[in-house]
C-alpha positions in Angstrom: -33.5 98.1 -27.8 -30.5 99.2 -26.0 -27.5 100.8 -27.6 -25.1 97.5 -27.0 -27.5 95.6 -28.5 -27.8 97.0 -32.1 -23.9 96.6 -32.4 -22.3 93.9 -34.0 -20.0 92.0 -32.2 -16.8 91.3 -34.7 -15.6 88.0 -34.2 -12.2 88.1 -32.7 -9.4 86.0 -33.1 -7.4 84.3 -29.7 -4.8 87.1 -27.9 -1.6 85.9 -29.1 -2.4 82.7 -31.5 -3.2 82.7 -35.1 -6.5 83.5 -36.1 -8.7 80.4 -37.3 -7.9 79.5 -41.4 -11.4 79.7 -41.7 -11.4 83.7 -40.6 -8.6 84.2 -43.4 -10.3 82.6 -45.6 -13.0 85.0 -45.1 -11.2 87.9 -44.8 -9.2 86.7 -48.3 -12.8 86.0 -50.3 -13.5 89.7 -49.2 -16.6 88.5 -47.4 -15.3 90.1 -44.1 -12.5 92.6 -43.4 -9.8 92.3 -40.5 -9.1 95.0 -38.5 -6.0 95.5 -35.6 -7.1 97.2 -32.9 -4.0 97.0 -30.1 -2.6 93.6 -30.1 -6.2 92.0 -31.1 -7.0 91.3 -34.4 -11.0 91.7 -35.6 -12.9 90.2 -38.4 -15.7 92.3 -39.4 -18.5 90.7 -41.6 -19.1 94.1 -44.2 -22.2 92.6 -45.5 -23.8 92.4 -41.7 -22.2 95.7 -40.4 -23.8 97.6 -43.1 -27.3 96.3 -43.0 -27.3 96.9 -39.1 -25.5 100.4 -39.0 -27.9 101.6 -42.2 
């Protein structure tokens, strides 16, 4: 399995628009995390990132 495909792929929010409500919503429950990176704006699902990193 290559390296790119073991990584999760965040789920990003449009360049320059508001991120879905349904991402916040997320994010706010604490069931995924966001994350700025530059002007983009990343919503990591913890839960998933830590069963495929570990």
């Amino acid at each position: 399995m290559s390296e790119q495909a073991r990584k999760p792929s965040p789920t990003r929010a449009s360049p320059g628009g508001r991120p879905p409500r349904h991402l916040q919503h997320l994010a706010g429950q604490g069931i995924q995390r966001d994350q700025k990176h530059g002007q983009e704006m990343y919503y990591i699902n913890e839960a998933l990132f830590n069963e495929l990193a570990g």
